[in-house]
Backbone as CSV, one residue per row, in Angstrom:
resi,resn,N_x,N_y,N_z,CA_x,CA_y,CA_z,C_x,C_y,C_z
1,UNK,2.012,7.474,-15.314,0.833,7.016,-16.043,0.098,5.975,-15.220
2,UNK,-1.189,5.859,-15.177,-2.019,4.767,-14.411,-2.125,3.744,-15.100
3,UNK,-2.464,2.687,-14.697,-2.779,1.359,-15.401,-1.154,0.365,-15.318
4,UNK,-1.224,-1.091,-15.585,-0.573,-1.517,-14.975,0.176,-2.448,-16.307
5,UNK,0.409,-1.928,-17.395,0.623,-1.817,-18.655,2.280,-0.933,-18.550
6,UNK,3.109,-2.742,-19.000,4.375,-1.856,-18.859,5.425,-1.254,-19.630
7,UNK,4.497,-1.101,-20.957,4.837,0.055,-22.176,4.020,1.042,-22.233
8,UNK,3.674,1.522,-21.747,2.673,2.558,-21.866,3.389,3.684,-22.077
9,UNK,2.692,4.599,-23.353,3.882,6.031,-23.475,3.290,6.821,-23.059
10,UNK,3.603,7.687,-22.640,3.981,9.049,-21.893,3.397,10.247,-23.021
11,UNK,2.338,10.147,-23.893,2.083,10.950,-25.184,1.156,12.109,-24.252
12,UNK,0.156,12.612,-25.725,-0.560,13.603,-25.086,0.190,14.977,-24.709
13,UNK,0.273,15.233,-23.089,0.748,15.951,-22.661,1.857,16.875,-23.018
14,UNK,2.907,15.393,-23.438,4.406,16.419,-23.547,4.661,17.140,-24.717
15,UNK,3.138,16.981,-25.570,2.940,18.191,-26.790,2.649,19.314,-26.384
16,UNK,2.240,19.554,-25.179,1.825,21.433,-24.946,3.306,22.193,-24.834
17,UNK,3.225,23.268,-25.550,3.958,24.296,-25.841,4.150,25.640,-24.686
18,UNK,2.970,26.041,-24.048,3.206,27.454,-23.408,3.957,26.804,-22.196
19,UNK,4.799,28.152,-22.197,6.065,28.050,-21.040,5.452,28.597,-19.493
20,UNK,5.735,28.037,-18.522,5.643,28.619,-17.062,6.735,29.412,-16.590
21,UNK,6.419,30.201,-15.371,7.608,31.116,-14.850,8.868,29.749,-14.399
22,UNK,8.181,28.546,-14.504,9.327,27.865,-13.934,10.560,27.363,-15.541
23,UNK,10.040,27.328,-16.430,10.551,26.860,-17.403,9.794,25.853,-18.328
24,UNK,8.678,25.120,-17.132,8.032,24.117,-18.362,7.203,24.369,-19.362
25,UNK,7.176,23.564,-20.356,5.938,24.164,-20.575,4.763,23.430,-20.291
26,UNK,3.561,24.376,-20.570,2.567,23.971,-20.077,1.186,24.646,-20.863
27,UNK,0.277,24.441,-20.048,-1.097,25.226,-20.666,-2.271,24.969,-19.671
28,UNK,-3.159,25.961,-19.575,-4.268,26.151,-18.459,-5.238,27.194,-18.249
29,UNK,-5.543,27.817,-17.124,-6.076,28.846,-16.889,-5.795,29.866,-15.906
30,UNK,-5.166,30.759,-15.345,-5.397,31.461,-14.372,-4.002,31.758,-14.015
31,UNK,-3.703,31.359,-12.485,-2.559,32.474,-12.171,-2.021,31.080,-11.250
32,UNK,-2.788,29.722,-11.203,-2.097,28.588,-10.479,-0.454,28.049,-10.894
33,UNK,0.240,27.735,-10.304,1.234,27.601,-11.084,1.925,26.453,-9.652
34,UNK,3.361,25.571,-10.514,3.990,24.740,-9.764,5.304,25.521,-9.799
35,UNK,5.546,25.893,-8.607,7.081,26.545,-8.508,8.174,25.675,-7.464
36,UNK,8.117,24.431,-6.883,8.821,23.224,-7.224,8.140,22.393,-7.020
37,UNK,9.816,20.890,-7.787,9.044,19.630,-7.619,10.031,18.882,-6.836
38,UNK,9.893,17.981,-5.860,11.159,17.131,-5.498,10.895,15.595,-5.482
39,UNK,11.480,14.860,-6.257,10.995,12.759,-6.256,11.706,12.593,-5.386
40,UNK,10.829,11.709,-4.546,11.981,10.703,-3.230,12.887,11.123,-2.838
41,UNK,12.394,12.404,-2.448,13.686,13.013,-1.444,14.388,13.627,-1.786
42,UNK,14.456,13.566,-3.231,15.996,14.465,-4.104,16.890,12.821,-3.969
43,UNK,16.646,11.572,-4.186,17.481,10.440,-4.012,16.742,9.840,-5.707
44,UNK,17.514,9.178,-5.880,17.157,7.658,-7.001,15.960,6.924,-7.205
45,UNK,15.832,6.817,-7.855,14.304,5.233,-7.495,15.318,4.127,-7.902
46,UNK,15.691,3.041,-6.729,16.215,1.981,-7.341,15.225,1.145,-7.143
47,UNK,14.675,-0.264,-8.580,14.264,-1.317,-8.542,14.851,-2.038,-8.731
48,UNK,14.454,-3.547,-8.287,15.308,-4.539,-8.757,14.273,-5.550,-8.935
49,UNK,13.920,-7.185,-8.673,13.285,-7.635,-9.192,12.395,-8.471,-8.686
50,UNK,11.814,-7.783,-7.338,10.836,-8.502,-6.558,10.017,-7.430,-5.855
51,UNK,11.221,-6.956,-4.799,9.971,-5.703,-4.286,9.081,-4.328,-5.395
52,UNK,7.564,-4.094,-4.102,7.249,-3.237,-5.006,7.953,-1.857,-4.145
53,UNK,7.804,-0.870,-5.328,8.838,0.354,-4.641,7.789,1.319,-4.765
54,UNK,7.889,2.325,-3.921,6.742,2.824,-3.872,7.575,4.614,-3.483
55,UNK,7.222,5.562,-3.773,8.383,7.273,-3.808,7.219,8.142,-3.690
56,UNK,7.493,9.054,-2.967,6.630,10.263,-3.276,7.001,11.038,-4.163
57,UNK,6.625,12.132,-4.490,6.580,13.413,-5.471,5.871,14.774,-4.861
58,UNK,6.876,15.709,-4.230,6.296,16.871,-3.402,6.119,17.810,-4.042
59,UNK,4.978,18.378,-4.454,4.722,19.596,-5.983,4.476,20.730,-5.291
60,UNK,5.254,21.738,-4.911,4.543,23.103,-4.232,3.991,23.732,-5.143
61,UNK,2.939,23.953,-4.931,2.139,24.965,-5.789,1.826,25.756,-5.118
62,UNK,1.004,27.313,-6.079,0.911,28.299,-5.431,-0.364,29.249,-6.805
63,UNK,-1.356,29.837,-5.791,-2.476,30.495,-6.488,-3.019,31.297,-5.326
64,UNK,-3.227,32.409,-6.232,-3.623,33.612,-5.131,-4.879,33.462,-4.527
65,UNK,-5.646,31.903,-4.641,-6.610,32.264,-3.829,-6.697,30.958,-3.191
66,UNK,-5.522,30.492,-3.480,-5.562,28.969,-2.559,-4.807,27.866,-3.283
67,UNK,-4.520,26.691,-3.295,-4.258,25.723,-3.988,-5.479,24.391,-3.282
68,UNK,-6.245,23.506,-4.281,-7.028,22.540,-4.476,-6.143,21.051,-4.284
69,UNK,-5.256,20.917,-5.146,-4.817,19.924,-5.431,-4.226,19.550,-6.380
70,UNK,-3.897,18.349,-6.534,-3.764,17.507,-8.165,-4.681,16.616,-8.486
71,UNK,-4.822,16.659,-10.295,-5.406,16.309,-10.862,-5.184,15.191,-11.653
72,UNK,-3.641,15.354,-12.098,-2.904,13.897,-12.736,-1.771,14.330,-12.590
73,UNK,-0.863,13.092,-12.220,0.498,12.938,-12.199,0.869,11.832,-13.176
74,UNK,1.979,12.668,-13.819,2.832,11.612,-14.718,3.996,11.152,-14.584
75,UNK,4.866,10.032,-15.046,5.810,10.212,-15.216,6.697,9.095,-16.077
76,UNK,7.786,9.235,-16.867,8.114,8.394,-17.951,9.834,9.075,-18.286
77,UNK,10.490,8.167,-19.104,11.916,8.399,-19.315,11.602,9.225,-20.073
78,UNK,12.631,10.364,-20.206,12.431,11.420,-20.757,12.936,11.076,-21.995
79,UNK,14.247,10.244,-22.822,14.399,10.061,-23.440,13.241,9.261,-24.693
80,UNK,12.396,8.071,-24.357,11.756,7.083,-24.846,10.502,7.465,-24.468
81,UNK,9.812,8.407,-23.525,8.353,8.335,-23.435,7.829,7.263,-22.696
82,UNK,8.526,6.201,-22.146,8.007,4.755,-21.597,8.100,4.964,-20.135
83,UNK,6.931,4.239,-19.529,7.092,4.232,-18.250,6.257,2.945,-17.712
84,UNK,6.699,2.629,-16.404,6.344,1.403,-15.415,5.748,1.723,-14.546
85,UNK,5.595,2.731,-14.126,5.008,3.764,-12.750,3.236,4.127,-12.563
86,UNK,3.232,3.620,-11.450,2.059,4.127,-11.993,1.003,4.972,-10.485
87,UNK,0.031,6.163,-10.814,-0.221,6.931,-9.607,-1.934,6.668,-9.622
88,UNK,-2.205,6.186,-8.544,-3.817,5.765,-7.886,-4.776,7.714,-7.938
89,UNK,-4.354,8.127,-8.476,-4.702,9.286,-7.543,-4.917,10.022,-6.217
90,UNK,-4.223,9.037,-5.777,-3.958,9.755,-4.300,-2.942,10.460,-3.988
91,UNK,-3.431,11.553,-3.392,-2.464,12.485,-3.140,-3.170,13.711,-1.986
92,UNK,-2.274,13.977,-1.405,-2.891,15.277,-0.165,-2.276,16.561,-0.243
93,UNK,-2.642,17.681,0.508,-1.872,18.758,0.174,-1.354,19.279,1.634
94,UNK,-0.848,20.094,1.933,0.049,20.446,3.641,-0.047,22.379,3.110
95,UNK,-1.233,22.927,3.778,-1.186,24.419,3.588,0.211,24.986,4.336
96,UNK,1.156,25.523,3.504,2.110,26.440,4.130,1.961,27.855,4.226
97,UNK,0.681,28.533,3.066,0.700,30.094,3.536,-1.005,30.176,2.878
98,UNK,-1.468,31.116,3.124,-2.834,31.500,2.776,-2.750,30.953,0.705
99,UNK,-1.479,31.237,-0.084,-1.545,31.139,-1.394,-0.633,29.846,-1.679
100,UNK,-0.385,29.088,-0.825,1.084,28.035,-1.383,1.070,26.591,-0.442
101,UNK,0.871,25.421,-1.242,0.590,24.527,-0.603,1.855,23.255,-1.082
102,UNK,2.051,22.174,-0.341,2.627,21.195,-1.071,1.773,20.063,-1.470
103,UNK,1.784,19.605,-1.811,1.135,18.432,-2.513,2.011,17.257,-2.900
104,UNK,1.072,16.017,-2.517,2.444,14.814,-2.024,1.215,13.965,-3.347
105,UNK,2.148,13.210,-4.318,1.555,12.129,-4.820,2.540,10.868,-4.689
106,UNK,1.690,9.397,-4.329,2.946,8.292,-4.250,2.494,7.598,-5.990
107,UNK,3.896,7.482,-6.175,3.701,6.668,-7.240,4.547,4.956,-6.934
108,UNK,3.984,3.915,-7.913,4.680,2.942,-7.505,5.000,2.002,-8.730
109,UNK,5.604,1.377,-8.185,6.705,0.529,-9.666,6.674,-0.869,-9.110
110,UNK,5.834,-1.803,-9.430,5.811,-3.272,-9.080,6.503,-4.013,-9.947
111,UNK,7.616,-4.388,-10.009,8.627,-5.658,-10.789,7.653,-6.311,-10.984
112,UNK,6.494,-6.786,-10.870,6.030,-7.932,-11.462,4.927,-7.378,-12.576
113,UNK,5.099,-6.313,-12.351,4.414,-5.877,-13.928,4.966,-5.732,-15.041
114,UNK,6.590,-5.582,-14.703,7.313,-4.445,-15.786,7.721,-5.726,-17.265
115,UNK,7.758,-7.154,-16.609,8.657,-8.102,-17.657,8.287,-7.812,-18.619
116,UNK,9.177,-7.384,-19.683,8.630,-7.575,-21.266,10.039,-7.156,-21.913
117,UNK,10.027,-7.438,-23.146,11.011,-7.140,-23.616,11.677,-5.913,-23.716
118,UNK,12.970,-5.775,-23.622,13.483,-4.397,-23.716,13.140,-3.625,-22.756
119,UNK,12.428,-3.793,-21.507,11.893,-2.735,-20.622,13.235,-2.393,-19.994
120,UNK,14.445,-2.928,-19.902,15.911,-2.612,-19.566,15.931,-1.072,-19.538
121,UNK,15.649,-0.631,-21.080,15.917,0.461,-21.628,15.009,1.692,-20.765
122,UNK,14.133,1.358,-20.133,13.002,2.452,-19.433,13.883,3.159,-18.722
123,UNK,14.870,2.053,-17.967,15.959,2.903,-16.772,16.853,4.209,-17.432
124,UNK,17.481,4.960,-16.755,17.953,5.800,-17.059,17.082,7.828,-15.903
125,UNK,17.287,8.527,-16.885,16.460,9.539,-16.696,15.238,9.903,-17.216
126,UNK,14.537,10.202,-15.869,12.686,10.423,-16.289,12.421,12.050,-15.659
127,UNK,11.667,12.355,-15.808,10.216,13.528,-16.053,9.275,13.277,-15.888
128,UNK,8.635,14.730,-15.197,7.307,14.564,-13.858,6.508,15.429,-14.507
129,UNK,5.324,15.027,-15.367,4.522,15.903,-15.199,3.027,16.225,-13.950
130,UNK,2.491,17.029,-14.206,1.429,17.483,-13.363,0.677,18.007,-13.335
131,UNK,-0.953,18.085,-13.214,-1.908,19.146,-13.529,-2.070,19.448,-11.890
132,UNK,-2.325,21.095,-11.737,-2.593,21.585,-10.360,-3.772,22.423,-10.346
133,UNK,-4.843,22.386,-9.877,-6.084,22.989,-9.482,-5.828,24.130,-8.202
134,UNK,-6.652,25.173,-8.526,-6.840,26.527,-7.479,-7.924,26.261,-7.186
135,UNK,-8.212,26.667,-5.582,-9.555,27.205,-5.469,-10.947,27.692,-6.281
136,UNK,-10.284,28.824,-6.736,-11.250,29.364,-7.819,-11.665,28.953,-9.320
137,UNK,-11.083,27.164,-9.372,-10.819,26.963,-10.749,-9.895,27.352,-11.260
138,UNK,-8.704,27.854,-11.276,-7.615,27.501,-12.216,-7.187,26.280,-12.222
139,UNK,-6.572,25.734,-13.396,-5.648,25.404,-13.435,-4.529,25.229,-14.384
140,UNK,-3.820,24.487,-14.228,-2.574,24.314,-15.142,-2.050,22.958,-15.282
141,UNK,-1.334,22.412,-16.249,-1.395,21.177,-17.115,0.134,21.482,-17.173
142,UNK,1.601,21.211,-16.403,2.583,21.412,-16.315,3.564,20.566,-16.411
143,UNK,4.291,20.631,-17.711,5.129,19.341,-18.196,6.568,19.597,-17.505
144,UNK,7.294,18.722,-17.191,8.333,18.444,-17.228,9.098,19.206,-16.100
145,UNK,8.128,19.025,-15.009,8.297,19.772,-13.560,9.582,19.323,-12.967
146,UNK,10.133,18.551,-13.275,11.550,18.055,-12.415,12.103,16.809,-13.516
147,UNK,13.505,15.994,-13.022,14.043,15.266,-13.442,14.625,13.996,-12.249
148,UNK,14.273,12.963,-12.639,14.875,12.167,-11.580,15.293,10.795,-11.823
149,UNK,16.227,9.706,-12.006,16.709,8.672,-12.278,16.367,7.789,-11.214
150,UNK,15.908,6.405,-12.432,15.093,5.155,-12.299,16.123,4.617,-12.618
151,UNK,16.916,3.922,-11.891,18.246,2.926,-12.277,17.612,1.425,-11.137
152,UNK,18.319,0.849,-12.232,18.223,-0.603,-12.275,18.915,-1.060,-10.759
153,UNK,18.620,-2.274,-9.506,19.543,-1.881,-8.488,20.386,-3.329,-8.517
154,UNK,21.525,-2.843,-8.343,22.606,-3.832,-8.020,23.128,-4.730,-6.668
155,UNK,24.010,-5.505,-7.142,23.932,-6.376,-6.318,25.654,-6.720,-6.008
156,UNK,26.426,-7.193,-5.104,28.204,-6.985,-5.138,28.488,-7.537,-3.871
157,UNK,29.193,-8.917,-4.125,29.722,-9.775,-2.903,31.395,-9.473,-3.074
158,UNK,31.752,-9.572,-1.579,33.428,-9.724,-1.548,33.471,-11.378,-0.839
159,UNK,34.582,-11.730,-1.329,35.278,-12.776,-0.997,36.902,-12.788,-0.852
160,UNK,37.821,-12.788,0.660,38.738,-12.859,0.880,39.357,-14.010,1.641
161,UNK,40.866,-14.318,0.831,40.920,-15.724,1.433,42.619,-15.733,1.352
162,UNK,43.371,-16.403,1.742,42.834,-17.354,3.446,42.306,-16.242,3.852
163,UNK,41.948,-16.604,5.433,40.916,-15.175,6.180,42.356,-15.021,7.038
164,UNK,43.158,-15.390,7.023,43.931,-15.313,8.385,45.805,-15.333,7.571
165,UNK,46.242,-14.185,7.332,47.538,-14.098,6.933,48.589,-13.810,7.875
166,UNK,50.081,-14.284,7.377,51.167,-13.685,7.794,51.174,-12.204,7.140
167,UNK,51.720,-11.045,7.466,52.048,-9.591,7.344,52.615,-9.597,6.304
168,UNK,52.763,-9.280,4.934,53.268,-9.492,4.553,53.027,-10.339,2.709
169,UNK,52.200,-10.780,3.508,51.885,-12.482,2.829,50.689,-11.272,1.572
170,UNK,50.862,-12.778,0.685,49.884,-12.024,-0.557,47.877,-12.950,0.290
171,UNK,47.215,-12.320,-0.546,45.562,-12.289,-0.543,45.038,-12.316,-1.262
172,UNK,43.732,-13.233,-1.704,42.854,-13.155,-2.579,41.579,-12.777,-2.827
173,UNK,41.297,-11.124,-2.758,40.458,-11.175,-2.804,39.366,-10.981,-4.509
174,UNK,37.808,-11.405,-4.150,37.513,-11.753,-5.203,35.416,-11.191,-5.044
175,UNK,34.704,-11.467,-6.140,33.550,-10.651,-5.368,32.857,-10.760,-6.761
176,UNK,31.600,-10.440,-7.351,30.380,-10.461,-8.405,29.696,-8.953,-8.127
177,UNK,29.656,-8.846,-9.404,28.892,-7.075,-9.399,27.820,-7.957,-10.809
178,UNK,26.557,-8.110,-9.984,25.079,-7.779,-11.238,24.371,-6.941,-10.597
179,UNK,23.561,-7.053,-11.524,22.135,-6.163,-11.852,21.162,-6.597,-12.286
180,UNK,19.934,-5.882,-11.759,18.377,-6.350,-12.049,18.549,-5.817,-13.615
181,UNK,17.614,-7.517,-13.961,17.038,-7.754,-15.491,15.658,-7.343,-15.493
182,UNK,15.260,-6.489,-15.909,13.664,-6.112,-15.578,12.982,-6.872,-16.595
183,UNK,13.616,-7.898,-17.386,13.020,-8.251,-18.278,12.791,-9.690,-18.295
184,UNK,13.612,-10.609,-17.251,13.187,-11.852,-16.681,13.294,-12.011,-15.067
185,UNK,13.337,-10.485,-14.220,13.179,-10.648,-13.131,14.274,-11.569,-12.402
186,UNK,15.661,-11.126,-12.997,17.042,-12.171,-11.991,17.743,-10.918,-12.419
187,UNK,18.798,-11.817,-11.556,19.982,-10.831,-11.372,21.370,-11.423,-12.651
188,UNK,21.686,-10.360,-13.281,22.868,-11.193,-14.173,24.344,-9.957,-13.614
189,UNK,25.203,-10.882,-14.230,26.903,-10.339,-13.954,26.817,-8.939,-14.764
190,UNK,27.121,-8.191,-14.609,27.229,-6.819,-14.714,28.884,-6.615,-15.591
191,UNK,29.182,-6.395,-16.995,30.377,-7.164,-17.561,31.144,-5.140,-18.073
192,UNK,32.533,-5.533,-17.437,32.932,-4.363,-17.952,33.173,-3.023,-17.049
193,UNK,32.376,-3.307,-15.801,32.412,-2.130,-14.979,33.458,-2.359,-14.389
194,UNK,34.071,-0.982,-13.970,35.390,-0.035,-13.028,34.471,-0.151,-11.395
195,UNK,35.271,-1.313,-11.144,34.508,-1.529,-9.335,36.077,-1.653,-8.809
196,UNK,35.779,-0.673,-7.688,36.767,0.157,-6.701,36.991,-0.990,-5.249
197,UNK,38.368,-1.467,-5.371,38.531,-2.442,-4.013,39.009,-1.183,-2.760
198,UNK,37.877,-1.945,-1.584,38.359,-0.865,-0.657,38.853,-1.568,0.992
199,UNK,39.655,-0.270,1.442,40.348,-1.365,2.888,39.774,-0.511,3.925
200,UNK,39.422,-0.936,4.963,39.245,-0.465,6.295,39.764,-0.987,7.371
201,UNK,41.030,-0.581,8.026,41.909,-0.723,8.602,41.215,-0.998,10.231
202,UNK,41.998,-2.196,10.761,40.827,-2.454,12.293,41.193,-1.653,12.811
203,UNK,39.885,-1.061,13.342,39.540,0.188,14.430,39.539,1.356,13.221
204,UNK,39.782,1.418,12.539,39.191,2.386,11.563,38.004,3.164,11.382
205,UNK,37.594,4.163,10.705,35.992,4.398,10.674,35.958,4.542,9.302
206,UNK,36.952,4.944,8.561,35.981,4.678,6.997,37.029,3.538,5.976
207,UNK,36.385,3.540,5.157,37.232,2.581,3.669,38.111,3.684,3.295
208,UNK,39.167,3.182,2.233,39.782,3.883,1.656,40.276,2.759,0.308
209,UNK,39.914,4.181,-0.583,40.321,2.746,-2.067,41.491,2.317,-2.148
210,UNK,41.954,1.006,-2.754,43.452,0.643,-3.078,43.555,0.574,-4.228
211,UNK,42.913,0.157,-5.479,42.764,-0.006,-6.431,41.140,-0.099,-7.305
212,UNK,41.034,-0.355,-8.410,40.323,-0.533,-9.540,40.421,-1.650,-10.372
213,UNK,39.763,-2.086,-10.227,39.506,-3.417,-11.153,38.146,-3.388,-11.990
214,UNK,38.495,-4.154,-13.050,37.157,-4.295,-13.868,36.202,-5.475,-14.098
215,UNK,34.738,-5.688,-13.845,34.425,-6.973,-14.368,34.919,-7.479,-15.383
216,UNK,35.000,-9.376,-15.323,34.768,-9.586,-16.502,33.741,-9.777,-17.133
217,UNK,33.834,-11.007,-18.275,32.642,-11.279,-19.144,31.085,-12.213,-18.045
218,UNK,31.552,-12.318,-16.783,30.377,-12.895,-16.097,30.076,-11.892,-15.076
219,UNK,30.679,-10.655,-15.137,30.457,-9.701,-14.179,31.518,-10.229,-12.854
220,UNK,32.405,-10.728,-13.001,33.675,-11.230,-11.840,34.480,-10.502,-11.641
221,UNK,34.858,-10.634,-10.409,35.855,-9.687,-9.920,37.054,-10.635,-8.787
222,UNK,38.658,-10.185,-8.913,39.666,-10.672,-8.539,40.717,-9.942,-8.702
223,UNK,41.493,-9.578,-7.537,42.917,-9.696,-7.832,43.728,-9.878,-6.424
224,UNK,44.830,-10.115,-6.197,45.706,-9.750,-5.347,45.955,-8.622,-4.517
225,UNK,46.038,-8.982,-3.280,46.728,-7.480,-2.163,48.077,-8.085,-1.141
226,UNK,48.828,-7.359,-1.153,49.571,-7.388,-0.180,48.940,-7.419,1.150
227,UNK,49.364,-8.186,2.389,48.430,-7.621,3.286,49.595,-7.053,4.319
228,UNK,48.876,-5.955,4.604,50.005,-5.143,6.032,49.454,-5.224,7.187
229,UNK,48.121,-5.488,7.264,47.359,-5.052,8.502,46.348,-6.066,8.467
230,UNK,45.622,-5.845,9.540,44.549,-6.961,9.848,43.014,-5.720,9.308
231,UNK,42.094,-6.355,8.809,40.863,-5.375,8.632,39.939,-5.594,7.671
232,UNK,39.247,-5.004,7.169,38.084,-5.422,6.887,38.286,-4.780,5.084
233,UNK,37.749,-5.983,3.815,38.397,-5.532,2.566,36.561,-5.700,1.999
234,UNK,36.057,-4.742,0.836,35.423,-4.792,0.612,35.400,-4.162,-1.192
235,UNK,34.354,-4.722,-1.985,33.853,-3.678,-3.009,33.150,-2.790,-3.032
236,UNK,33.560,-1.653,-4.180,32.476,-0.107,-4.082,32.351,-0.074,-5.938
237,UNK,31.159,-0.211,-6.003,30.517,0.556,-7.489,29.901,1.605,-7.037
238,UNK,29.979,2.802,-7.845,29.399,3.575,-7.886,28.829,4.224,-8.543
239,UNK,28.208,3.148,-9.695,26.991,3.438,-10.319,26.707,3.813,-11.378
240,UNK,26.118,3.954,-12.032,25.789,4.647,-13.781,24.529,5.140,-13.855
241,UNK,24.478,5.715,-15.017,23.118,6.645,-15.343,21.819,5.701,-14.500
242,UNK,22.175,4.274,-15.349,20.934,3.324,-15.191,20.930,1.877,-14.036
243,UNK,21.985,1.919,-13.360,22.599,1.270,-12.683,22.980,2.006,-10.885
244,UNK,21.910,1.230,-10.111,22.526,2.277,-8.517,23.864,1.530,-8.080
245,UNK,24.321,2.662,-7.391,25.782,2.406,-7.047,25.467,1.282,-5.789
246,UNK,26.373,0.620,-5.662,26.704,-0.808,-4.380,27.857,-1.426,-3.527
247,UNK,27.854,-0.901,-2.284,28.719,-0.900,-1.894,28.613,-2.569,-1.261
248,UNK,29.678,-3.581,-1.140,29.373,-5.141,-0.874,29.595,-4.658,0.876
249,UNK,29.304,-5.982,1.476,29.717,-6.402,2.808,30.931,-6.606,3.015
250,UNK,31.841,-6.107,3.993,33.075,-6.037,4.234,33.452,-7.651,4.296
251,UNK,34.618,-8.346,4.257,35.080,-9.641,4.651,36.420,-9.072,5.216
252,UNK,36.236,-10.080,6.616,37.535,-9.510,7.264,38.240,-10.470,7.106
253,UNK,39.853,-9.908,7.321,41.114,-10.732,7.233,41.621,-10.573,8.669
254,UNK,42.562,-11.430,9.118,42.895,-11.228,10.458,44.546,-11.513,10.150
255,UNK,45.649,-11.099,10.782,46.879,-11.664,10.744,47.090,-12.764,11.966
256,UNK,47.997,-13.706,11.323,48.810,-14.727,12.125,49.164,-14.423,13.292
């Protein structure tokens, strides 16, 4: 949706009824049609609470006597109708065959628009709509062209101590899992989540989990390791519907 209004619903549109060969429905004229859609890559939109974020949306369309363009792009949680997003009308198209073009629109999400109450709830899963123009005048008014998740982005420190053990010897490591408040623009403790402690053994190339631990009530994280080896100990979340996954910065331990 345009405008910089950060309840704005998502109405209108997602009342049309006639179905496309793709599944949405829709309503229009002619033989134009959207046969795919892909957001940011086929990846996430993560915000958090300063930068603006900015994603494309690649719409192939296709009409037997050409494809024009787009006309409006939407997009809003599919659940609630609400959205933060918003598209300038700019957008270009990349001819791939005499009848089938792609078409790129950026949409963007500025944290400093979104504060208001409850806008928490926007995160989750959203829906793309789209109107697409032919050459010859068709077009089509096409709801619910794809699906793609707007999660909130996180944040996850490790802390290990002493840094320097006997073999043997016990360890403390310890670390904070929050998340963007879209609703006062900070970061709070994230309370309750299953965050995965991981080891990477020196000279190693990947982590490997040892355990599971859960925040507590400030979003904290702690427990004990044996240590056998010298290497690098870190946290892994990996994420929720509305929440991007975060992997922390390793803290290394060294032995005696």
């Amino acid at each position: 949706m345009r405008g910089r209004t950060a309840w704005a619903a998502a109405g209108g549109a997602a009342a049309l009824v006639l179905t496309t060969a793709t599944g949405a429905h829709a309503e229009g004229r002619g033989d134009v049609r959207v046969v795919k859609t892909v957001v940011n890559g086929g990846g996430n939109v993560i915000v958090g609470t300063a930068k603006t974020i900015r994603y494309p949306v690649d719409i192939t369309v296709k009409d037997n006597s050409g494809v024009k363009g787009l006309t409006d792009v939407s997009t809003f949680n599919k659940s609630n109708a609400y959205t933060f997003a918003t598209w300038n009308d700019d957008s270009s198209c990349t001819k791939k065959s005499a009848t089938t073009s792609v078409c790129r629109a950026t949409l963007t999400i500025d944290p400093a628009w979104i504060a208001d109450s409850d806008t928490n709830k926007v995160a989750g899963v959203w829906q793309v709509n789209a109107t697409v123009k032919a050459k010859d005048g068709d077009y089509w008014i096409s709801d619910h062209i794809a699906e793609y998740k707007v999660k909130r982005a996180a944040q996850l420190t490790t802390v290990i101590g002493p840094e320097k053990v006997a073999k043997g010897s016990k360890a403390t490591v310890t670390g904070k899992l929050s998340r963007a408040n879209w609703e006062d623009r900070k970061y709070h403790g994230f309370t309750g989540q299953q965050v995965k402690l991981q080891f990477k053994k020196k000279g190693a190339a990947h982590y490997v989990t040892v355990k599971t631990v859960t925040t507590n009530s400030h979003g904290n994280l702690t427990t004990k390791v044996t240590v056998t080896s010298a290497g690098s100990w870190r946290w892994y979340f990996p994420g929720t519907t509305t929440t991007s996954l975060k992997a922390s910065a390793g803290d290394t331990l060294n032995l005696k």
